[in-house]
C-alpha positions in Angstrom: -1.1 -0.2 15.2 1.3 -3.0 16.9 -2.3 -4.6 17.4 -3.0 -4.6 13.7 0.4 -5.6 12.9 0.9 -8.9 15.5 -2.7 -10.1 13.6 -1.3 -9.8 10.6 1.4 -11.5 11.5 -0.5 -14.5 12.5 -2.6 -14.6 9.9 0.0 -14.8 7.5 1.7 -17.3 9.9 -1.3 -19.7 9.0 -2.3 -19.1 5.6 -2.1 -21.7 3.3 -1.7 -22.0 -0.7 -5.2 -23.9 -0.5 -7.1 -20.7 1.9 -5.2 -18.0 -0.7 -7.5 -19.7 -3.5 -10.6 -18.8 -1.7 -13.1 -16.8 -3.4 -14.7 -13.9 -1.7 -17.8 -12.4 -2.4 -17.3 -8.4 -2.4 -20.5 -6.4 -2.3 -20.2 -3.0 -4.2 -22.6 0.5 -5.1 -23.6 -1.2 -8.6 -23.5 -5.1 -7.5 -21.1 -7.5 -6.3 -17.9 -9.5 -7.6 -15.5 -12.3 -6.4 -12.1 -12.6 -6.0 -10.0 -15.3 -4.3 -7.8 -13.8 -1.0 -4.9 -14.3 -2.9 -6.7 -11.3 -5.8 -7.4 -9.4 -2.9 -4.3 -9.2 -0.8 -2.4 -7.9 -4.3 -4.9 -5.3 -4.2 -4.1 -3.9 -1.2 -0.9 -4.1 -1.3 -1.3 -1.8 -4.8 -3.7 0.5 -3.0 -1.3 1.1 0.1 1.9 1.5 -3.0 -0.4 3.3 -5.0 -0.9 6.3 -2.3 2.7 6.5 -1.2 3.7 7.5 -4.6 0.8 9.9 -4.3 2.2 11.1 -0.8 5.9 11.3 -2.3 4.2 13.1 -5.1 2.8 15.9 -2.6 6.0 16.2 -0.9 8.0 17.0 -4.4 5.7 19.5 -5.2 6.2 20.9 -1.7 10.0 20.8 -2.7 10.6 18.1 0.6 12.7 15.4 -0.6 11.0 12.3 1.0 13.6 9.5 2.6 12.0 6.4 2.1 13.9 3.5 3.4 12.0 -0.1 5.1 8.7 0.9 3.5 8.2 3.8 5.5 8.9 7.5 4.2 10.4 9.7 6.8 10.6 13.7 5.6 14.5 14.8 5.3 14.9 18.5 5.3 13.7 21.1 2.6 15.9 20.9 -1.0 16.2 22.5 -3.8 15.2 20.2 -6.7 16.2 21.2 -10.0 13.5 21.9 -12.9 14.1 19.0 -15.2 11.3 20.9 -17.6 13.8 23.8 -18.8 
């Protein structure tokens, strides 16, 4: 994981306004579409938001409160959440 993160790092580091315009050429089941970097680095970030809610979701329904604090979701103990349905 630290691997991942120090290239990211860098990469960041050196990418420019001109590189985020880039297109891309992504190759799917049914064909294949472009983006620029910029397109596709907002979609990963949505992804990787997308399934913490799901994860925070799981947790409710587990009744675990999740802690979330820096982008990262640590578990806090087990609470009683009240039904906001009645």
């Amino acid at each position: 994981m630290k691997e991942v993160e120090r290239k990211t790092d860098a990469y960041f580091r050196t990418l420019s306004s001109k590189e985020l315009g880039e297109k891309v050429r992504l190759k799917v089941r049914d064909g294949e579409f472009a983006l620029t970097i910029e397109e596709c680095l907002l979609q990963s970030f949505t992804e990787q938001l997308y399934h913490i809610v799901e994860l925070i979701a799981l947790l409710w329904q587990m009744n675990i409160e999740p802690l979330v604090c820096s982008g990262s979701i640590t578990i806090q103990k087990k609470v009683k959440r009240k039904n906001l349905a009645a």
